[in-house]
Steps between C-alpha positions, in 0.01 A plus 500: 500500500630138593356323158729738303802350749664151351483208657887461521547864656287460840658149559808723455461699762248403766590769741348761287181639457465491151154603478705821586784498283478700142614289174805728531572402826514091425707563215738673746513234713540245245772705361694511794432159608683406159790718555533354854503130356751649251747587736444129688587332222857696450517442827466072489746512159748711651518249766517197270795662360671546796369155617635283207171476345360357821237757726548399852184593707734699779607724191154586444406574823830715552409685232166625613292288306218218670456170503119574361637690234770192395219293525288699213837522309510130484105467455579781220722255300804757538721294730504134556564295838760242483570396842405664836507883571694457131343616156647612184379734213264303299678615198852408611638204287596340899869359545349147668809374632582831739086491557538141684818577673307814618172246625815236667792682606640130566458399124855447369499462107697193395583224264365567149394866611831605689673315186281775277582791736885422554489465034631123553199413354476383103091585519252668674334297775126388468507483882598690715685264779560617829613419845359470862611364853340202497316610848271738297278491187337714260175575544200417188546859350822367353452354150490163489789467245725638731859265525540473857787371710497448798814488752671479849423823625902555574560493200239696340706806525817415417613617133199774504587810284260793324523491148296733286197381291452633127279762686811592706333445829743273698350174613683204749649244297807265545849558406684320208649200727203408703259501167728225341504327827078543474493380180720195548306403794181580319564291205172265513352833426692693288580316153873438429535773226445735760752384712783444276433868332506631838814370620686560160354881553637574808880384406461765209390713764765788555445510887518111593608344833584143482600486815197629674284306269688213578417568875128570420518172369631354779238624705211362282701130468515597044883449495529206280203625329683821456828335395322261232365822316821691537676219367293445180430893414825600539 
């Protein structure tokens, strides 16, 4: 009898005549069903692992799984979207700095944040600052206290290195020499603690380069800058 049949079960599974189905029967179903959903969601952490935390729709869909069912995952409250055919578990405490690099593969981390990442920095960042050619922009998903620079788009890749977050996910930052260049050139925004800890950092760095820093500089016209630091921190 259908009035002995929840609600819950024939939305469950329309295809069914239920009025035909014993108690025993739905139960089965239901059973299975859960086992089934089971397996799915081994399926979507397994590839988070092997994603860096990040569940790529293309994975999913590799893997056997549907777009309908990701959808009723993330409906479910089990995974969470964070950018485009990109979601994460929503119990994963989310490394944000590799999740925007993954959302703008053109993001370089910089000043204060590259400063952080290269440990030439005397505090963590409130920020994070970034850079872009100055042809593109971000689009409104990105927070709105997000440090943005914007440059020459010739020289937006020159100096670019992966460094690892805390997470260990590597992320595109700039090297050593072209931060303190950034951060010379920057210094309207960037308060002069900042700069003079950075600078004094990276000679007590054990893998320095004057030379190439002094040709970064060069490059982004910081030489007497450069020079009048250099001169009073060491």
């Amino acid at each position: 009898m259908t009035e002995n049949i929840p609600v819950k079960y024939k939305d469950a599974f329309p295809h069914f005549h239920l009025t035909k189905l014993s108690k025993c029967a739905i139960l089965l179903i239901v059973l299975q069903t859960g086992v089934i959903l089971l397996d799915i969601q081994k399926s979507i952490r397994t590839i988070a692992e092997q994603g860096g935390g990040v569940i790529r729709t293309a994975d999913v869909q590799a893997a056997g799984i549907s777009r309908t069912m990701l959808s009723k995952l993330e409906q479910s409250g089990y995974i969470e979207r964070v950018a485009r055919g990109q979601y994460i578990l929503a119990e994963a405490f989310p490394d944000e700095l590799y999740l925007w690099q993954c959302r703008r593969s053109d993001l370089v981390y910089s000043h204060e944040t590259a400063l952080y990442l290269l440990d030439m920095a005397e505090r963590v960042p409130l920020q994070y600052s970034a850079t872009l050619p100055n042809n593109k922009r971000l689009s409104s998903v990105f927070p709105s206290d997000f440090k943005l620079y914007y440059v020459k788009p010739e020289l937006h890749d020159l100096g670019v290195v992966a460094l690892p977050t805390k997470f260990g996910h590597e992320v595109n930052a700039y090297n050593a020499e072209r931060t303190i260049c950034d951060v010379l050139r920057s210094r309207r925004r960037i308060d002069d603690q900042t700069v003079a800890a950075a600078i004094k950092n990276y000679a007590m760095r054990p893998k320095k380069d004057f030379m190439a820093l002094g040709e970064m500089a060069q490059v982004f016209r910081v030489t007497a800058q450069l020079q009048t630091y250099l001169e009073v921190l060491l």
